[in-house]
N, C-alpha and C positions, 0 to 999 in steps of 0.2 A: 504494500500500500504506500501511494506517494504520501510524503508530508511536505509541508511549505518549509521554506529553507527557515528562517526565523525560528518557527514553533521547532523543527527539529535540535536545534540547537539550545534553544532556549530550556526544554525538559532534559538536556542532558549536561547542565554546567556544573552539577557537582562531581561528575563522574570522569569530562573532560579531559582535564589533566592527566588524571591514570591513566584512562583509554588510550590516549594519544601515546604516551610515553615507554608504556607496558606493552601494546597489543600492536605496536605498528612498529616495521620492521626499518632498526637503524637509528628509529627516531631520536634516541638520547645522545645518536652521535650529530645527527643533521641536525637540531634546532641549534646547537651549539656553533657546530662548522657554518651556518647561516650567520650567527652571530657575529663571527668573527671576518666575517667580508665585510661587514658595514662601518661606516666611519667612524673613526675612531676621536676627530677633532672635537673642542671643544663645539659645545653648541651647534653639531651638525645636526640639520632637521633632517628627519624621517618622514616616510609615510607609509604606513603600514596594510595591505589591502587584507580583506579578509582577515582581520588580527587575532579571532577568537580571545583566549584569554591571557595570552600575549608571553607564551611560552617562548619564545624565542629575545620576547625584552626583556627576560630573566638575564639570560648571558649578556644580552649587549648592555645594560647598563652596570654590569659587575666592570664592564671595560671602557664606560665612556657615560658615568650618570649624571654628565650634565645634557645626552642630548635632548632633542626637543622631537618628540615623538606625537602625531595624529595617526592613530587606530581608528577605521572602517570595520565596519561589520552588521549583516544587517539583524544577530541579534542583541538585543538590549541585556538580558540575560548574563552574555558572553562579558559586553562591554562594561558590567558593572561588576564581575568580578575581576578583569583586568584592571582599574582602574583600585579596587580594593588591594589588588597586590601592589599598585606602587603608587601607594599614597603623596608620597614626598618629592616624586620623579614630573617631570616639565611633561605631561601626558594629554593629551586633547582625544577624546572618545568619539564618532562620529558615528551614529548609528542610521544607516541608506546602504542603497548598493552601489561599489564602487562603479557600477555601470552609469551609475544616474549623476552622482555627486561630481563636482564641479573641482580638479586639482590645482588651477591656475595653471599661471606659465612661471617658468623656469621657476619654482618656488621651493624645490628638496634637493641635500644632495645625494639622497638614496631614496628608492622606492623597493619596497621591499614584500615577498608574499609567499607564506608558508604551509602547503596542503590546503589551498583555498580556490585553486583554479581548476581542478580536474572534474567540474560541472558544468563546462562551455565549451559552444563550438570553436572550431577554428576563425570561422568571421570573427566571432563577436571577441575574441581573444586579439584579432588582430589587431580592429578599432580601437579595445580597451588600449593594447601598446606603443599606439599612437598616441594616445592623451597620456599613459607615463612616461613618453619621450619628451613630451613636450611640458611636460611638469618639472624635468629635470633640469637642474643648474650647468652650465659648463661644467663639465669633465665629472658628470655626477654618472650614477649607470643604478642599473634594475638589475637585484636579487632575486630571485625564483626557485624553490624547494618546492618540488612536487614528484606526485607518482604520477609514471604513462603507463599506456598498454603498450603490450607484448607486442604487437600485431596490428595492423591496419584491419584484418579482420573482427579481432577484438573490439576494436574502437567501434568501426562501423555495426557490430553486433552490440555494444552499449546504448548506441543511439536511439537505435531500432526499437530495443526493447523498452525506452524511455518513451518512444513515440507511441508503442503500443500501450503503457501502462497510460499516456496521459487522456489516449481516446478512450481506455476501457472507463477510467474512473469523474472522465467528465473537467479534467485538469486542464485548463489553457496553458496558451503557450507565455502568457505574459505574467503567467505565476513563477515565481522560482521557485523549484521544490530541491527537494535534498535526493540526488541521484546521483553516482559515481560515472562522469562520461570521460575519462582520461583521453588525450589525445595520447599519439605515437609521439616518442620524442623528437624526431623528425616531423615530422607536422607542428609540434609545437615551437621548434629552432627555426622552421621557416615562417610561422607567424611573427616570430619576432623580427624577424630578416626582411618583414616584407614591412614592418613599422619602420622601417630606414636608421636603424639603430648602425653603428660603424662597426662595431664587435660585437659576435653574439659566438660564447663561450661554455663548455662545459665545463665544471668546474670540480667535480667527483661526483660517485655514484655510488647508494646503497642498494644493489638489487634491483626492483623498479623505480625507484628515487633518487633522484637529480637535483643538483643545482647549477642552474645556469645565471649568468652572468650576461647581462646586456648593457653596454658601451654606449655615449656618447661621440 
């Protein structure tokens, strides 16, 4: 049964943390090794897409707690227990879809998004990497920790079966529901290749999880 991406998240914030950390592969070494790409300066702004409860600004502000960090996400839930873990930290909550919400221009020197992207197409991946291109500062660049599929097969059978779930249950297309549609990492390097970013990098790999690196 689909559920709306908000309500999904939102009945699972006390559990989050474990789940993620415990039951997904790698993860205690990837939130950290994401942490450690991001800037290190004083007072470098971030922005955080899909931030959940903001596991990964655990490490980066163990290395850098004066940055100035805005977290997306569109549950409330999510964002008020991140915001309870760092009470004291320069943190701005923004609860919308990074789809909708408006990033400015050149206004971060990192963008950054951890396990939050693997529920959109290729289009709509590409659009979004065009507006964090253009959010980004000279010589700033975009983080990305996600799982792909195996297979272009794979992918295209995720799709499918999303389409099929969303006519059985009456679900439009302009709801976000919580469904795993990973793209192939190769289709996700060429979304970003096609935002006009100058370098787009892998940076290691746990399994099916990646982080890539996108250049200015």
């Amino acid at each position: 049964m689909l559920e709306r991406m908000d309500a999904f998240f939102n009945s699972r914030v006390e559990s989050y943390d474990d789940h993620m950390l415990n039951d997904i592969e790698g993860a205690k070494e990837f939130y950290s090794y994401t942490a450690l790409q991001l800037p290190k300066k004083e007072g470098a702004r971030i922005l955080d897409l899909g931030c959940g409860t903001g596991l990964e600004l655990e490490y980066l502000f163990a290395i850098n707690p004066d940055a100035a960090v805005t977290g997306i996400d569109l549950s409330q839930g999510m964002l008020d227990k991140m915001k309870s873990k760092f009470p004291d930290k320069k943190l701005r909550a923004v609860r919308g879809s990074f789809f909708d919400i408006i990033f400015g221009i050149t206004a971060f020197d990192c963008i950054v998004s951890v396990e939050a992207l693997h529920h959109y197409t290729q289009r709509s991946k590409a659009a979004l990497f065009r507006r964090v291109r253009q959010a980004l500062k000279h010589g700033g660049y975009f983080i990305l920790t996600d799982y792909f599929a195996e297979s272009e097969l794979e992918e295209r059978k995720n799709f499918d079966d999303l389409d099929r779930l969303r006519h059985e249950e009456g679900m439009g297309y302009d709801i976000i529901c919580h469904y795993d549609t990973p793209l192939t990492l190769e289709h996700e390097l060429e979304a970003l290749r096609n935002a006009n970013f100058s370098s787009v990098e892998v940076l290691k790999s746990w399994g099916s999880t990646s982080t890539i690196k996108a250049s200015l």
